[in-house]
DOZADREN-546670 format. One record per residue (C-alpha): residue in three letters; x, y, z. Coordinates in steps of 0.5 Angstrom, whole numbers, plus 500, padded with zeros to 3 digits. Layout:
BEGIN
alaXYZ ...
# end
This chain:
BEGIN
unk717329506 unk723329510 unk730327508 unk737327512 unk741327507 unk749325512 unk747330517 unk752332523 unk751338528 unk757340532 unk756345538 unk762349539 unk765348545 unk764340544 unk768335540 unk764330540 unk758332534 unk750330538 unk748328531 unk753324526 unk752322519 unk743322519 unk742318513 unk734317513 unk728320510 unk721320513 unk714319508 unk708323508 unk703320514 unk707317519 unk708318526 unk715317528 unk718316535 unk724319537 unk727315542 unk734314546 unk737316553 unk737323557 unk741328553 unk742323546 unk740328542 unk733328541 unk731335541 unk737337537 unk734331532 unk726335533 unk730342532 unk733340525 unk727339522 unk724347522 unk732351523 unk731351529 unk739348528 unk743351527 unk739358526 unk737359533 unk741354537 unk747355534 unk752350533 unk755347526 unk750343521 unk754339516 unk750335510 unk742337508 unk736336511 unk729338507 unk722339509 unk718338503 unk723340498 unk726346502 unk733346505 unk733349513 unk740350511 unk737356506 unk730357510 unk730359517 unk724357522 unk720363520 unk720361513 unk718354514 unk712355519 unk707354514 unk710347512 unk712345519 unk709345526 unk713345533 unk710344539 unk715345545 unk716341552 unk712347556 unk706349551 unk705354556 unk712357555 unk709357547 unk702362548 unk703369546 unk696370547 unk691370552 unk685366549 unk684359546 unk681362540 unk685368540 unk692363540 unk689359534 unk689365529 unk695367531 unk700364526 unk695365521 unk695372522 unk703372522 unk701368515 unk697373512 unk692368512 unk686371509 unk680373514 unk675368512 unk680363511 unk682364518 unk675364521 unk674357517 unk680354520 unk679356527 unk672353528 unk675346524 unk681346529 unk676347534 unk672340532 unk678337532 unk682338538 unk676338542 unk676345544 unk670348542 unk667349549 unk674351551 unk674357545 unk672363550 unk677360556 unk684364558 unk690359557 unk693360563 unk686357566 unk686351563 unk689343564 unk695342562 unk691335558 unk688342556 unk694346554 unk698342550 unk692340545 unk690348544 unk698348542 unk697343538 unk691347534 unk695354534 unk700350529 unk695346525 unk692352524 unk697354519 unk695347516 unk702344516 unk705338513 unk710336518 unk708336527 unk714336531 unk711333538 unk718335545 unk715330550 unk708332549 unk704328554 unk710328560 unk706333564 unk699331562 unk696325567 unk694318564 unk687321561 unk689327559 unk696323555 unk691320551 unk686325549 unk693328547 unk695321543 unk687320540 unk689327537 unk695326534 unk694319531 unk687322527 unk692327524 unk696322522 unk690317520 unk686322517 unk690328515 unk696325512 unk701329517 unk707326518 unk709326525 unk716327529 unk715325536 unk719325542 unk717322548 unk720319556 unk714315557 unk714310551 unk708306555 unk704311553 unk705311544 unk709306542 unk703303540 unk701308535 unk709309532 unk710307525 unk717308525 unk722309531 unk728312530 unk733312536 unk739315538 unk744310541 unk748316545 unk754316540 unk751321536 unk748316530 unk740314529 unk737308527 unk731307524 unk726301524 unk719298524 unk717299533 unk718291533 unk724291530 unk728297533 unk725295541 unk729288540 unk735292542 unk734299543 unk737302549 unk730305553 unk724300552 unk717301555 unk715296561 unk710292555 unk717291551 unk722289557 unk716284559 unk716281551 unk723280551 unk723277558 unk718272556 unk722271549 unk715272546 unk715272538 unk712277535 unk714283540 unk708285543 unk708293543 unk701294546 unk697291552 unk692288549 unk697283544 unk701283550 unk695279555 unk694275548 unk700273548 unk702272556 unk697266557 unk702260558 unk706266563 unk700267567 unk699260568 unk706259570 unk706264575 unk699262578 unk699260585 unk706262586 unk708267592 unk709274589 unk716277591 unk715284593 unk716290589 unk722293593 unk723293601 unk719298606 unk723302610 unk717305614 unk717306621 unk710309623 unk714314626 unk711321624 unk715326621 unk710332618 unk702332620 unk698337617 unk691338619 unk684342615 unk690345609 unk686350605 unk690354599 unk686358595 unk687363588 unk682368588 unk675364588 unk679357586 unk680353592 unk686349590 unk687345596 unk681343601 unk681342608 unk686336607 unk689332612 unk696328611 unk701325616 unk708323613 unk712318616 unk719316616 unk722311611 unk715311608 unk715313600 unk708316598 unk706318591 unk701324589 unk696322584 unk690325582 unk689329574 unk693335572 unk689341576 unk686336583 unk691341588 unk697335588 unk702342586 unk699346591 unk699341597 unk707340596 unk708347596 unk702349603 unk707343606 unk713346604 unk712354607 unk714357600 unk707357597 unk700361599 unk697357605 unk689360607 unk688355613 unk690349616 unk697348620 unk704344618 unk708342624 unk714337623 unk716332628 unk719337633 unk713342633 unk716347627 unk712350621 unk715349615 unk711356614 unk715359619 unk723361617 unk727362623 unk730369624 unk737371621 unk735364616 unk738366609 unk733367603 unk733364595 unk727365590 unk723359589 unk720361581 unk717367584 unk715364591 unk721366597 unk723359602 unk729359607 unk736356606 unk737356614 unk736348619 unk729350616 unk730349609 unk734343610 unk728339614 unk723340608 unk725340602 unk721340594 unk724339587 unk718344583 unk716342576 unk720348573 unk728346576 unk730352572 unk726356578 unk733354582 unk738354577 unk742361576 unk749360577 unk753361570 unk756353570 unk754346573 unk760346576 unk758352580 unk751350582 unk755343584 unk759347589 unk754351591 unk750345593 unk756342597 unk757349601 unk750350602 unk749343606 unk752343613 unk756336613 unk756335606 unk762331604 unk767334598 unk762332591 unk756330595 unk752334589 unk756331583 unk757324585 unk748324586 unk748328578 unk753323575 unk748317578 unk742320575 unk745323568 unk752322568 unk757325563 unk755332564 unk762336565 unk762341570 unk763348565 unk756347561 unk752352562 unk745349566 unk741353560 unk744349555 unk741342558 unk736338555 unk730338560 unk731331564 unk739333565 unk736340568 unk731336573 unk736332574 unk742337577 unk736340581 unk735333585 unk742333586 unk743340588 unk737338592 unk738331594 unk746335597 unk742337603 unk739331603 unk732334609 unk728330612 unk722331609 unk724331601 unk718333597 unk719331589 unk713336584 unk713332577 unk721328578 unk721324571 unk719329566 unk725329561 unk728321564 unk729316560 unk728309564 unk735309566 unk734315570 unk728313573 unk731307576 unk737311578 unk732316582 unk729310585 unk735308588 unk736315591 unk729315594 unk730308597 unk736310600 unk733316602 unk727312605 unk733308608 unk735313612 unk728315616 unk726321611 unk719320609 unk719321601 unk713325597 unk712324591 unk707328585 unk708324579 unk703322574 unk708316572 unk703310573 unk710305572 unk714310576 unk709309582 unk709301582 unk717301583 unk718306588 unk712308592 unk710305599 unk703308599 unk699313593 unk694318596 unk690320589 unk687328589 unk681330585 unk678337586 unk683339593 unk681333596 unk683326598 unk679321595 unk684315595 unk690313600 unk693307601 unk698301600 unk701302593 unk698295590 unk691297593 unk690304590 unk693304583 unk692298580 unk683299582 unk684305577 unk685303569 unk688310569 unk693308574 unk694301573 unk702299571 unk703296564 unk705289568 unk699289572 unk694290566 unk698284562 unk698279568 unk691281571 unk689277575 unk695276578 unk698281583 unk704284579 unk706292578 unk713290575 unk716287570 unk723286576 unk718282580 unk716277574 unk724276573 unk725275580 unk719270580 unk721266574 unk728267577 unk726263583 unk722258580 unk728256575 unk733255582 unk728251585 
# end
């Protein structure tokens, strides 16, 4: 169905080719995984099959790819859009109508699919993807789980052969993740449609993939059955890393192999002290308390009449489904968001709300905030960085974050980017980073500021492993310092490692807070890989099955 025939793609400016001599061909009916750290190449990889690369990215192709016996060197992405199906990072970005069932029949309208033939394939796809109550609705109020499967159906529409799947589960919450993965494994299953998926959060699919291909970073891919290529690949999900920490043979790639499997480690671990995930650095002192928060839009109540104090040294995630208020609280807490009642007040008694006169001002994606002290006392990431970038280099953004943070040594912003995605050279132009390489820039330039209140909407969407570690550190270190850390993640794996305390939202309002341990693994949804594998017994993380063992073999 697919076939690389020695492809290389060099982008002008770079001397290095992202993709060099891909030699592989992909069947009808599979799903393959792209796997491979921040800024391997993996989009570029996705953007071959349909022309995207070179046709719009630029850049030189050299070699051969077919889709279905078409070269994309002679056909451009418009001509191929009947064979194969893109679905991008953010499908809200992808809409071009106001409806789900108008976006359904749109490609069929750029094909000239004739008009019973279009109403037939809308009512399919709506059975398909689930969407038949949603047929009415407008896209922008729907969920992202929501959002994401109305995508997918704008393309099946067309009755592709090929999807092509960028992150698609990286905003979605655990249950959306996998009403979106049930959808696509039943194309594959029951249709035949070979897809080509890349995706950070591997917990969530590795299980489903018949082939991995993944991108070791040097520009080559290799491909292999998920079993073979995770014994050595360099991004692994925790299921994977627990398998290769217990030697056990075959390599598990789900939970449910994995708990078969993990009898005699369960025994062995059984009755022995459970080392901590990581130390606390929480002090009780408090250093925000917001009281009765109300956010309303028009009739929706996003936030309800919440309560929360933030303290220092503490780490707390914000959890709950795509659409429970978790965005909307960050930005009441912060003052750059709408806030209909309730008060904000840091430990000296400030609103946040409040910008102190003469405080210079920045767009924050269309809201306004402060860069005076205020800013530097409450600080929030939002889940679209590119919101903060507007400068012509990385460079310039680094040495804008330097100026802007008083105190702030000489490359403070650069040496915090190099610990999250290193070898970003400082004249890339931030619109040409892949998503994790732009999230990563804005935490630093965030992070150079270095505020009390540090306030992360969706951190790790587009990180590998690797830098989710990294940005474990920096929120510990920052923990370290006294400041309270708040992050709104649905990164089940991510909390395990790195939070102190989880405050689950459903509806606007607050219906869990509590220790980490407690609260996330009481829910499937939100329960760790590790903890799944392992129940009874309290582990979160794999890192704390190797200390255990660890300590075991010293004694």
């Amino acid at each position: 169905m697919i076939r690389f025939d020695q492809v290389s793609v060099v982008y002008a400016g770079s001397e290095q080719p992202v993709l060099r001599d891909v030699d592989l061909t992909l069947e009808e009916g599979e799903l393959c995984l792209v796997v491979g750290r921040t800024g391997a190449g993996k989009s570029t990889l996705l953007g071959t099959v349909n022309g995207l690369v070179p046709h719009f990215t630029g850049g030189t192709l050299a070699g051969r790819v077919t889709v279905d016996g078409r070269d994309t060197a002679t056909y451009p992405p418009r001509e191929l859009a009947d064979v194969v199906g893109v679905v991008g990072q953010d499908p809200l970005a992808g809409f071009v109508t106001d409806t789900v069932e108008e976006e359904l029949a749109y490609v069929m309208e750029q094909l000239a699919v004739p008009a019973d033939v279009m109403r037939k394939r809308v009512e399919e796809t709506l059975d398909l993807m689930g969407l038949a109550d949603l047929r009415h609705r407008a896209l922008s109020e729907l969920s992202g789980g929501q959002q994401q499967r109305v995508a997918i159906g704008s393309v099946l529409t067309a009755h592709p052969k090929v999807l092509v799947l960028d992150e698609p589960t990286s905003a979605l919450d655990p249950t959306a993740a996998e009403e979106v993965l049930a959808a696509v494994t039943r194309l594959v299953h029951d249709l035949g449609v070979t897809v080509v998926l890349a995706e950070h959060r591997l917990e969530r699919v590795v299980q489903y993939a018949d082939r991995v291909l993944h991108l070791t970073g040097d520009g080559t891919v290799t491909s292999a059955p998920p079993s073979v290529a995770f014994r050595t690949a360099s991004v692994a999900p925790p299921v994977v890393d627990l398998g290769r920490l217990a030697r056990w043979e075959p390599l598990p790639l789900s939970v449910r192999d994995a708990r078969r499997a993990a009898v005699p480690l369960r025994e062995r671990l059984a009755g022995r002290p459970v080392p901590p995930v990581r130390v606390s650095h929480g002090t009780g002192t408090p250093l925000l308390t917001a009281s009765g928060i109300v956010v309303r839009y028009g009739d929706v109540v996003a936030v309800r009449e919440v309560d929360l104090e933030l303290r220092a040294g503490e780490v707390t995630a914000l959890m709950g489904r795509n659409g429970s208020g978790k965005s909307s609280l960050l930005w009441a807490i912060h003052g750059a968001g709408p806030r209909q009642g309730g008060t904000v007040r840091l430990a000296q008694g400030a609103d946040p709300a409040a910008p102190e006169p003469g405080a210079s001002a920045r767009r924050f994606g269309g809201r306004r905030t402060t860069s005076g002290p205020e800013r530097r006392r409450v600080g929030l990431v939002p889940q679209t960085p590119t919101d903060l970038l507007y400068l012509e280099t990385v460079g310039a953004e680094l040495a804008q974050a330097d100026r802007e943070s008083a105190g702030a040594a000489p490359s403070t912003a650069r040496a915090i980017l190099d610990r999250l995605a290193p070898g970003i050279p400082d004249d890339t132009h931030p619109r040409d980073l892949s998503e994790g390489q732009k999230l990563s820039l804005v935490l630093a330039i965030q992070l150079t500021t270095a505020p009390d209140v540090v306030l992360l909407d969706e951190p790790t969407r587009g990180l590998d492993y690797q830098a989710k570690q990294a940005l474990i550190r920096i929120v510990d270190a920052l923990a370290a310092e006294g400041r309270s850390v708040v992050i709104s993640t649905h990164d089940v794996e991510f909390v395990a490692a790195s939070a102190d305390r989880v405050i689950v939202m459903a509806e606007g309002e607050t219906v869990a807070d509590g220790p980490t341990a407690d609260v996330i693994v009481a829910s499937p949804a939100f329960a760790p890989q590790a903890a799944k594998i392992l129940a009874p017994l309290p582990y979160l993380t794999v890192g704390q099955v190797a200390d255990a063992l660890a300590e075991a073999e010293a004694k």
